[in-house]
PAGUTI-717486 format. One record per atom (N, C-alpha, C): x, y, z; residue in three letters. Coordinates in steps of 0.1 Angstrom, whole numbers, padded with zeros to 4 digits, always signed. Layout:
<sites>
XYZALA/...
</sites>
This chain:
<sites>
-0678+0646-0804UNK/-0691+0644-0799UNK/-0691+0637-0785UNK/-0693+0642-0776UNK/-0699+0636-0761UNK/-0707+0622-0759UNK/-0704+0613-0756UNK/-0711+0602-0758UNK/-0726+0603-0754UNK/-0733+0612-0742UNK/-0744+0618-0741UNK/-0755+0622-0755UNK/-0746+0628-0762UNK/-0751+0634-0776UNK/-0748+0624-0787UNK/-0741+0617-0783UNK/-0742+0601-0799UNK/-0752+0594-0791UNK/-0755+0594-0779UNK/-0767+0582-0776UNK/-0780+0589-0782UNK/-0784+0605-0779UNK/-0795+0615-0779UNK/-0793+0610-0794UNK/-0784+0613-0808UNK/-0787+0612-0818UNK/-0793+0600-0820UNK/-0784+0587-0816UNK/-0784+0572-0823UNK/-0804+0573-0816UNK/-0812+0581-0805UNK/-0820+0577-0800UNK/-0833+0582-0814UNK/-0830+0596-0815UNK/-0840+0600-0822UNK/-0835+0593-0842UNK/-0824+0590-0845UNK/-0821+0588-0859UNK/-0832+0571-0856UNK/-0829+0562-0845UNK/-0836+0550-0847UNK/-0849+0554-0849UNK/-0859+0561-0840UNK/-0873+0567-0839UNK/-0877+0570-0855UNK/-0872+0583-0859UNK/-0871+0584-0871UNK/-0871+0572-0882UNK/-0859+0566-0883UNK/-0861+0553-0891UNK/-0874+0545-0892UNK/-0874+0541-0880UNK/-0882+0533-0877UNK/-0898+0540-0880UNK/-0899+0552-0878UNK/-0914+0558-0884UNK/-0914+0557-0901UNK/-0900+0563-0909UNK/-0904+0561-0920UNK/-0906+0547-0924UNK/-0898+0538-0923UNK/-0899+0522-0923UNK/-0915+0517-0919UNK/-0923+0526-0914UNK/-0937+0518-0912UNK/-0936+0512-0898UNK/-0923+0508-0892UNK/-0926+0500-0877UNK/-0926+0507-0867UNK/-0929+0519-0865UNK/-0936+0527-0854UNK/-0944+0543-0860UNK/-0956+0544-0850UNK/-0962+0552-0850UNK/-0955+0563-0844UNK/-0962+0573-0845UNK/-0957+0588-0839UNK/-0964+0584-0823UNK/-0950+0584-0817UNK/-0955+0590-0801UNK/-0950+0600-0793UNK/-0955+0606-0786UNK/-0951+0618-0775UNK/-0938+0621-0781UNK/-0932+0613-0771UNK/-0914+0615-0775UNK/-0908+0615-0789UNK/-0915+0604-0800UNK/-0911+0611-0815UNK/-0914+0624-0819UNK/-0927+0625-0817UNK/-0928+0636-0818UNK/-0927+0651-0814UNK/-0921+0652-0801UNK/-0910+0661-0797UNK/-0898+0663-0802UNK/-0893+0646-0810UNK/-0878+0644-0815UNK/-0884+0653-0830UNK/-0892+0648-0838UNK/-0896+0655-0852UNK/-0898+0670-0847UNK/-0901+0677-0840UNK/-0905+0689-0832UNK/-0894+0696-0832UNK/-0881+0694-0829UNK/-0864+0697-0829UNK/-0860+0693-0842UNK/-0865+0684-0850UNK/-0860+0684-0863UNK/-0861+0691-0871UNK/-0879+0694-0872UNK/-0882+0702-0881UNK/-0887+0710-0879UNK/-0888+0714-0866UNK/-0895+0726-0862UNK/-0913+0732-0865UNK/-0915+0722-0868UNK/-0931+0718-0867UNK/-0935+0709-0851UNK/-0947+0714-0848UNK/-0948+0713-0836UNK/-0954+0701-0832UNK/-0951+0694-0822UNK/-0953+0680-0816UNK/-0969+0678-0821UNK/-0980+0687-0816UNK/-0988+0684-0819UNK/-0996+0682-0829UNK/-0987+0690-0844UNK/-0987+0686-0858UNK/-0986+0670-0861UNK/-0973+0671-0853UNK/-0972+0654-0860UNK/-0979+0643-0849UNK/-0985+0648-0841UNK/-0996+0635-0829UNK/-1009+0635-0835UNK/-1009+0652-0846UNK/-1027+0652-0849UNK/-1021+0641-0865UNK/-1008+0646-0870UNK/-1009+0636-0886UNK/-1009+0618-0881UNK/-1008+0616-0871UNK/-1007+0602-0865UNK/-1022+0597-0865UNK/-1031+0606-0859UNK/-1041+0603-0854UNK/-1052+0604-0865UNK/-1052+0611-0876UNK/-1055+0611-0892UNK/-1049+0598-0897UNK/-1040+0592-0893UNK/-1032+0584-0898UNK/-1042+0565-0895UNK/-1041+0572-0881UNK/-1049+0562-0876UNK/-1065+0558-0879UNK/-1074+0570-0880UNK/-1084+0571-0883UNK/-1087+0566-0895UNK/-1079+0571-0906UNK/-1079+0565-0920UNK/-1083+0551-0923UNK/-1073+0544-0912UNK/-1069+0527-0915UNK/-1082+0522-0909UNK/-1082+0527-0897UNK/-1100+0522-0892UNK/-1109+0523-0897UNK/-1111+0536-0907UNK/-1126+0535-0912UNK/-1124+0527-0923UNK/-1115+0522-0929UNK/-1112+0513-0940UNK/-1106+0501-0936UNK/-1114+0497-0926UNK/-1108+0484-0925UNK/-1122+0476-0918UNK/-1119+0459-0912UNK/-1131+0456-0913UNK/-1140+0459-0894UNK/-1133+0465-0890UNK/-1139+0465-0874UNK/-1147+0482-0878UNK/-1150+0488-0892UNK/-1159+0498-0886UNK/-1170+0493-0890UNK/-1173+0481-0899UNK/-1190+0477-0900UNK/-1193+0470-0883UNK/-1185+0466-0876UNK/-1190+0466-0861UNK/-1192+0478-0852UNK/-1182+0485-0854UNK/-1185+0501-0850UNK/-1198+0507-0849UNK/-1202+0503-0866UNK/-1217+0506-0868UNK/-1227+0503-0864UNK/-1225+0489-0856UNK/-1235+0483-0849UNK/-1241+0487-0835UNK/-1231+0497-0833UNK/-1229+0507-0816UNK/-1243+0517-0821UNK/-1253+0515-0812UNK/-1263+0524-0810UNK/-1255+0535-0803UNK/-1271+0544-0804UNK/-1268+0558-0798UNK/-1270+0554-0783UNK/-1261+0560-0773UNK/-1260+0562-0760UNK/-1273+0574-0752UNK/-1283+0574-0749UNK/-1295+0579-0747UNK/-1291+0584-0729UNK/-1285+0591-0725UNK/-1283+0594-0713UNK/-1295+0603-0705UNK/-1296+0594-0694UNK/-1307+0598-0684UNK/-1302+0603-0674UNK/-1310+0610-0667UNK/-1301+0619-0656UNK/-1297+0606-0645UNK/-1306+0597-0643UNK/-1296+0585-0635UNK/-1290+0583-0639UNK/-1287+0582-0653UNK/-1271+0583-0652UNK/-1263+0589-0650UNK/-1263+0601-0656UNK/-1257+0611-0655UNK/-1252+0613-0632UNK/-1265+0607-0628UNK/-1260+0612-0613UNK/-1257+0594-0607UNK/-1252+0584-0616UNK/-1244+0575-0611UNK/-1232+0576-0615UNK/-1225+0586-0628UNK/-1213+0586-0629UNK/-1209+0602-0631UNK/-1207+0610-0620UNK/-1209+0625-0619UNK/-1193+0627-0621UNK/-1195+0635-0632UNK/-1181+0644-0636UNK/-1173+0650-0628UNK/-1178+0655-0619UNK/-1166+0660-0609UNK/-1170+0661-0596UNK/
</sites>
């Protein structure tokens, strides 16, 4: 094995580890490495991250503040003080 290719493994086997262990989330680059693993596609495992994420928020205690967020009522001044394109 080419020392190029023991660094590429030792890169993605820590990533991996470290996702099933709980101490890192899925990002870009894990999930391109799980993408070549398993042949499910990067944005499988960014959307299971982001369900992942979502979960813990609405079950935890920052969504009763959440809820405190009124509705946003946009007026065309606004709309023509912060113009989309």
């Amino acid at each position: 094995m080419k020392s190029a290719d023991y660094a590429s493994s030792q890169y993605i086997y820590s990533n991996v580890n470290e996702l099933i262990h709980g101490k890192r989330g899925v990002t870009p680059d894990t999930a391109l490495c799980l993408e070549q693993l398993f042949g499910m596609s990067a944005r499988f495992w960014l959307n299971l991250q982001l369900a992942w994420d979502i979960y813990h928020l609405v079950h935890s205690h920052v969504v009763k503040e959440i809820g405190k967020i009124g509705i946003l009522h946009i007026t065309s001044k606004v709309v023509d003080t912060f113009p989309l394109f």
